[in-house]
C-alpha positions, 0 to 999 in steps of 0.5 A, a space after each residue: 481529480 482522479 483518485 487512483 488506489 494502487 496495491 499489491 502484495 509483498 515484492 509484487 513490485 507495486 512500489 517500482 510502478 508507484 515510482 513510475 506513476 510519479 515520474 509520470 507527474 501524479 501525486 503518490 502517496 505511500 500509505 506507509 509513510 502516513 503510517 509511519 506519521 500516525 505512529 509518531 509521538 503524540 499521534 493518533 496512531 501511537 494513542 491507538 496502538 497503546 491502547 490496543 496493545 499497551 505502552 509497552 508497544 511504545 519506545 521511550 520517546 512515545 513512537 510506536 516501535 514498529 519491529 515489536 508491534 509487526 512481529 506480534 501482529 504477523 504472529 497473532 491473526 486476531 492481533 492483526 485484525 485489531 491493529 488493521 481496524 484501529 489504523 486503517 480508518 486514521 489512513 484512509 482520512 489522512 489521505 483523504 485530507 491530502 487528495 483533497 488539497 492536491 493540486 495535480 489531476 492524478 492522487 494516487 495512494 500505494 497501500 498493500 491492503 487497500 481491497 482488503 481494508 476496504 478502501 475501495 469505494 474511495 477511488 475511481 480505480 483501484 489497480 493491482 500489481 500481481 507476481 506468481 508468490 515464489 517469484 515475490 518470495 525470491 524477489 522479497 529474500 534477495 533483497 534481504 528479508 529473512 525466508 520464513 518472515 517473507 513466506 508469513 508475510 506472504 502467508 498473512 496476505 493471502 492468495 489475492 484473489 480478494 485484491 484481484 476481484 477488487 481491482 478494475 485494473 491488474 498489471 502482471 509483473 512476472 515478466 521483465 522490466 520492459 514488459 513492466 514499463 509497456 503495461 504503466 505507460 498504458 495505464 498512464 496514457 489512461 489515467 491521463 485521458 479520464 483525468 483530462 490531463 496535460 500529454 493525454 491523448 
């Protein structure tokens, strides 16, 4: 099994190439939505966000209510800091946990900070979807995000020069979509290659 991490800043357009990986028959997993399953009643996300932040940090039915928790971490760089270390390592087990039961050749996880979190070392390529920011800040407000809560987002994840010298791969996604599809389907032939997969070359 290959083990694929894909990242990419705020309306890189990570997502639109995950969906392509998928089409492609690889297993992607969305960091996100195994956050959204920590942070659940009784789950171990919730457990560390109140305890991090307190049960005011949860609604009434014991989930962590999300709007709250991310405006207070995008606001308070240490608050980041400390929900980021006390939910990244319930992440990277989680879906060590699925990768491990996977039945296809390809995993892949899509997660915005995967370099910075330090996920590197658990993949045996880490690819990186890139856009010039005001490009990603004009995709970002057209698709109905707030200016100022896209620049802060944009702010809090840095320039990328971190992700991009932790990645083995960049795809450059300032172009259209045909050039977008032409750079996956060569990163699919790849991985299809290195993981002895069914269509490879």
């Amino acid at each position: 099994m290959l083990r694929v991490g894909l990242t990419g800043g705020l309306a890189s357009g990570k997502s639109t190439v995950a969906a392509m990986l998928a089409a492609a028959g690889f297993r992607v997993v969305d960091a996100d939505r195994l956050v959204a399953e920590l942070y659940r009643p009784g789950g171990a996300g919730a457990a560390a966000v109140a305890g991090l932040f307190g049960p005011e940090a949860l609604d009434a039915a014991g989930a962590v209510d999300r709007a709250a928790v991310a405006g207070r971490a995008f606001a308070d760089s240490e608050a980041r800091r400390r929900l980021e270390a006390a939910i990244h390592p319930l992440v990277r087990r989680r879906f060590a946990e699925i990768a491990a039961a996977a039945a296809e050749p390809v995993v892949v996880l899509e997660a915005t900070l995967l370099v910075e979190a330090g996920y590197g070392p658990d993949f045996d390529l880490v690819v990186t979807v890139e856009a010039d920011p005001e490009v990603r800040l004009a995709r970002a407000v057209a698709r109905g995000l707030d200016e100022a809560a896209a620049r802060a987002r944009l702010a809090a994840q840095g320039d990328g020069a971190r992700r991009r010298a932790g990645a083995g791969r960049v795809i450059d996604n300032d172009g259209d979509l045909a050039a977008l599809e032409a750079q996956v389907a060569a990163l699919i032939a790849e991985l299809r290659a290195r993981a002895g997969a069914p269509g490879a070359p």
